[in-house]
N, C-alpha and C positions, 0 to 999 in steps of 0.2 A: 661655956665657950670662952669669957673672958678667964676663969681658971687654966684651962686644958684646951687651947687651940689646934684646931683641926682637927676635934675629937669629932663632928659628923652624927653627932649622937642625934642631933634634933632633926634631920635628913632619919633616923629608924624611927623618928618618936612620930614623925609627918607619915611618912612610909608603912609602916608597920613591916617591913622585910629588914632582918640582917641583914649585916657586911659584915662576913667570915675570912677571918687569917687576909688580915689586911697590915698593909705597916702603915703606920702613927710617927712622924716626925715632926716635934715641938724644940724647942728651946732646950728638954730636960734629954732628948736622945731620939734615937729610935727604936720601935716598937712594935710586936708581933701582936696585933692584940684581934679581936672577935667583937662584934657589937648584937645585941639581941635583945628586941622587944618583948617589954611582958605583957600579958593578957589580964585581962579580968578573967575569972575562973566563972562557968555559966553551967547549969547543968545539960547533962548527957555528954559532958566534955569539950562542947563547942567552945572557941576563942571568944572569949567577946572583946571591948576595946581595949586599944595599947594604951596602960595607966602609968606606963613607964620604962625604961630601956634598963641594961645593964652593961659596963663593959669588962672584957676581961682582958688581961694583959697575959699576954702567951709565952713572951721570952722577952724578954727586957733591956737582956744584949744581945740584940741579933748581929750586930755586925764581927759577934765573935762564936757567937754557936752556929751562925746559919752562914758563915762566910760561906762557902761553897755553891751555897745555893743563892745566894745573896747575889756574889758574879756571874755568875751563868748566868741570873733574869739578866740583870745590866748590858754582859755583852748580846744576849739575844735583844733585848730591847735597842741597841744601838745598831744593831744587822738591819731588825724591822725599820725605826724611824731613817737609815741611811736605803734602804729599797725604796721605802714609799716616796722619797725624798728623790730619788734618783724616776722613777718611774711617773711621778708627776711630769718631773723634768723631759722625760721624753714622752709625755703626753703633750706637754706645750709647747712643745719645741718646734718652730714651722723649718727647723732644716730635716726633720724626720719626715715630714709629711708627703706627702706625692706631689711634685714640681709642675707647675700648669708649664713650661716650657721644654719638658719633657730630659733636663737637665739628670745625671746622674749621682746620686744622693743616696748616706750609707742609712742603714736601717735599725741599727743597737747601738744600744747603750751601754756602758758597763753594765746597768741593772738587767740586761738581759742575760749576763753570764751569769747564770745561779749558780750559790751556792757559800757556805759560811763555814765549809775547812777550812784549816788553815793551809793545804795548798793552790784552794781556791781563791782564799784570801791574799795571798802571797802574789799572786799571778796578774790577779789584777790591781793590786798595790805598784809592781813593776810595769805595770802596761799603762795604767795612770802619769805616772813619771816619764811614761817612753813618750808620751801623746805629748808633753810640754818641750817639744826637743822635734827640730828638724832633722833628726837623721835618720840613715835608712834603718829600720826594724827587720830583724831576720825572728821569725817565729818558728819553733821548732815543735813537733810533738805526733803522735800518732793521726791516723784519718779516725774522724769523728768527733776530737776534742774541743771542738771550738774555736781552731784559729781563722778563721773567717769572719767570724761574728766580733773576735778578739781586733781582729783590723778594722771594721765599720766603727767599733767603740773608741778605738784610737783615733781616727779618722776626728769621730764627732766632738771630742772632748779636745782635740788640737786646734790649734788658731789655724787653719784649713778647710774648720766647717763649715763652711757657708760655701767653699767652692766644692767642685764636684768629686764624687769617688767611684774609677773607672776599678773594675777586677777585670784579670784574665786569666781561666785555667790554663798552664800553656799545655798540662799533658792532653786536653780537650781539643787543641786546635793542630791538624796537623804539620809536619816542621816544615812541609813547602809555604806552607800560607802565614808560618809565625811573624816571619820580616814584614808582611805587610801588615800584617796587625799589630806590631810593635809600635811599627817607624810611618806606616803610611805612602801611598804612590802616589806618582804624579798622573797629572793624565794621559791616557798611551801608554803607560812601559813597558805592560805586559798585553797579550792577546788575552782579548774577554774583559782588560778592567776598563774601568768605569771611567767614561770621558770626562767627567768632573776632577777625578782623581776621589781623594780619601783619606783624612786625616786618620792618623796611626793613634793608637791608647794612652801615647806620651801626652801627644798636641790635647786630646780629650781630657787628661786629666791635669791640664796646665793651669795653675792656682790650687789644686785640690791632692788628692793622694792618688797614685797608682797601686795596686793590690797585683801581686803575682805569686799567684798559686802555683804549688809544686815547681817550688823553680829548680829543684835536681832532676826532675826530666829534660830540661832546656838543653839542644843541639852544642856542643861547642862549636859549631861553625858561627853561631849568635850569642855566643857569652862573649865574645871581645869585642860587639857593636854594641851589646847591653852594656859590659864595662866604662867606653868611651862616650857612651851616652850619659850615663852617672856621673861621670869624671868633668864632662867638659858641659853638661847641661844644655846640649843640642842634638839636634839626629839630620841623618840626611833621608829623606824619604827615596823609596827604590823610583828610577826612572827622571830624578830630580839633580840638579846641581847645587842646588841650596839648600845654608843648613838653615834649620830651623830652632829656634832656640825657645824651651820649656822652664817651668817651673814646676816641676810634680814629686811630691812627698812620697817615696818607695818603700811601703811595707812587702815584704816578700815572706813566703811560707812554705812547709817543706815536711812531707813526713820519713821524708831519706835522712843520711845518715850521711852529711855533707864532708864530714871531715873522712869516713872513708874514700865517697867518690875523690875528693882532690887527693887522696894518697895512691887510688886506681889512677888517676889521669882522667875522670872522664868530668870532672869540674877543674877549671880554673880557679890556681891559686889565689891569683890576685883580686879575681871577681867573690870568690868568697870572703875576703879581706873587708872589700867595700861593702859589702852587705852585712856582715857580722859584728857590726855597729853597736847592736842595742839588740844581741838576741836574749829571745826568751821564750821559756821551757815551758809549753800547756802540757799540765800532767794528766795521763793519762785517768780514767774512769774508775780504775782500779787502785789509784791513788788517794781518791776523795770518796769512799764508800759512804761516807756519811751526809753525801751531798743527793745521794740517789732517791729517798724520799721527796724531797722537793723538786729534784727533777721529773720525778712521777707525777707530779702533782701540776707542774708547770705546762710537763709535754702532753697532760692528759685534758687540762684547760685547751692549748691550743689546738689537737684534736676534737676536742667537744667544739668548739666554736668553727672549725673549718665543715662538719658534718653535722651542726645544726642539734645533736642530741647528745646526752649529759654524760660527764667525765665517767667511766670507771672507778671504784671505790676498791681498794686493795686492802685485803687485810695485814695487822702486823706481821704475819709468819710469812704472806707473801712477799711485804717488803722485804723482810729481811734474808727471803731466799733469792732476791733479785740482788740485792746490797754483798752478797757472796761469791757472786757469778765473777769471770773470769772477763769478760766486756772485750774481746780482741775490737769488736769496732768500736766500743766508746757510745758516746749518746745517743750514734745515726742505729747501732744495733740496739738498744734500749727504747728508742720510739718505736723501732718495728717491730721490736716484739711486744710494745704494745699496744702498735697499731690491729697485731694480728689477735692479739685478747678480745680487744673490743671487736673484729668481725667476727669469731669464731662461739667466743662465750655467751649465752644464751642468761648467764646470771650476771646483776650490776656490780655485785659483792661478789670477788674474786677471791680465791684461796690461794694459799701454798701448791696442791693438787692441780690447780687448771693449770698456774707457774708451768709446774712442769713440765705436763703434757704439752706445752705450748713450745718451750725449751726444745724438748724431745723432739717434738715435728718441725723445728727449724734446724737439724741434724747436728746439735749440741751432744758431742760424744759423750761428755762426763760433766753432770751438772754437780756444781759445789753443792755443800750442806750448809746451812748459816752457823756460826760459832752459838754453842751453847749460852746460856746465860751464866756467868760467875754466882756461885753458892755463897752465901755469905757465911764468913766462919762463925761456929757457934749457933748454925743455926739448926743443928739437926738438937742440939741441946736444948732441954727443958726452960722453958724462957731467957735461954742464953742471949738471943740477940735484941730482947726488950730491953735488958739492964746493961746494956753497953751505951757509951756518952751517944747522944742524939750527932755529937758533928763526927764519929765512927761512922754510925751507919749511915749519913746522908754521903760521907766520901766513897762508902762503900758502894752505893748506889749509881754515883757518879760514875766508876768505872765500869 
């Protein structure tokens, strides 16, 4: 040890187990090397005791033969230690937790958007930066992809967290009742409300963020009370003479196609102006194929744990007939198809085959095929692809 530090040799010589294709970084480099106890030789071939270790050195410059694989551990090790790191954090975090005051309070964290493409990575790189910035967020992207969860993570990671965070889907509420759930009444205004009156989502989400889903279904009769409330950071509640004056952070979201509706006329130029601040683009399921193992893995924990019994186990040809699929809904169709696995499948180890038939009966007209595997060249050749350089075929492999 004082020769060759961190050699660990006395850890096999204590142990008597190897440490196989490990790296060794001293002072002289780094190091692919194997560590292996020897035996006393005993008849009938039993081991008897370790009278001593050997080690070997595997490659000597790995940061030039194994660069490839060298990176890839790195940045997957820096994916892992930034999840665990992010997921402690909303383990202890008491703005996540349920509010004994019954206060409205977002639920994710970045670490809850999985996933390590890079246009996963990408997404939430910009949604990070959008969280340090008061201005309004326009999120764009198909239904299913995560802008909802994308807003609670903004939310939480903004100087906002501590105060509340109200959502409202407005295509959910219909457009006679939206004014009052925007702006709030007084008491009396209307027949049937509520003699207290009723603070509106603005008043609600004042210190904190307002969340407004699908806001290209929004009436134009209420995009220019929504603009002047943005604008002028007050609202007048219906039935009231006074204004009321807000402080609330407006993430908005959208799986329309805003710049046509304002070229239809049926959005306001100017309201999209004010919203289109700090948009950004969740890309679709079909964009991040390589994210859908882990999402399988994610959405199949939090199935097991809502129903009490153990995740689904999928095999490779499964995944990778799921990772081919065309996804129109994105993640919300990815749980259900394999919510409906786990009711239907009668096995824990799932194949390719039940894939399908499960596809098939959720009336999936034309199921992809997953992309073949790449042949490596030379390989149909008589030990052609043993004697090609080690960082060939580990690039090869890469792709």
């Amino acid at each position: 040890e004082d020769v060759i530090p961190n050699t660990q040799m006395r850890q096999v010589l204590e142990t008597g187990q190897p440490i196989l294709i490990d790296l060794l970084t001293n002072k002289a480099g780094t190091f692919v090397v194997s560590r292996i106890p020897l035996h006393e030789e005993r008849e009938e071939g039993a081991a008897g005791d370790v009278i001593g270790a050997i080690g070997i050195v595997l490659f000597d410059h790995p940061e030039t033969t194994l660069q490839p694989l060298i990176s890839k551990f790195a940045m997957l090790q820096r994916d892992l230690d930034d999840a665990r790191r992010e997921l402690a954090s909303q383990r202890a975090n008491p703005l996540l937790q349920p509010s004994p005051d019954g206060q409205r309070r977002a639920k994710y964290t970045f670490a809850s958007f999985i996933g390590s493409s890079p246009a996963a990575v990408d997404v939430k790189r910009h949604a990070r930066r959008a969280a340090q910035s008061s201005s309004p967020v326009l999120l764009l992207g198909e239904t299913g992809t995560g802008k909802e969860l994308l807003a609670h993570a903004i939310h939480t990671a903004s100087a906002r967290a501590k105060g509340p965070f109200v959502s409202l889907n407005i295509a959910a509420v219909p457009d006679t009742l939206l004014e009052a759930e925007f702006f709030g009444f007084a008491p009396g205004a209307f027949t049937g409300a509520d003699r207290k009156g009723r603070e509106g989502k603005f008043k609600l989400a004042d210190g904190g963020t307002l969340f407004l889903d699908e806001i290209g279904d929004m009436p134009m009769g209420l995009q220019a009370k929504l603009l002047r409330a943005l604008q002028e950071g007050e609202i007048e509640p219906l039935g009231s003479n006074k204004l009321v004056a807000f402080d609330a952070r407006v993430i908005a979201a959208t799986s329309r196609d805003l710049v046509a509706l304002v070229r239809d006329g049926r959005f306001r130029e100017d309201l999209y102006y004010r919203l289109n601040v700090l948009p950004l683009r969740v890309p679709p399921l079909r964009e991040r194929r390589g994210d859908i193992p882990a999402l399988v893995e994610a959405l199949g924990e939090d199935m097991a744990q809502r129903s009490g019994e153990a995740p689904p186990e999928l095999t490779p040809d499964a995944l990778a007939l799921l990772a081919a699929q065309h996804w129109r809904g994105n993640t919300r169709e990815l749980r259900n198809v394999l919510e409906q696995l786990s009711m239907r499948s009668d096995m824990q180890r799932i194949d390719a085959d039940e894939i399908k038939r499960v596809l098939a009966e959720t009336g999936l007209e034309k199921i992809a095929a997953p992309e073949p595997a790449a042949l490596a060249p030379g390989q149909g050749e008589a030990g052609g692809a043993l004697l090609r350089p080690l960082a060939a075929q580990i690039a090869e492999l890469e792709r």
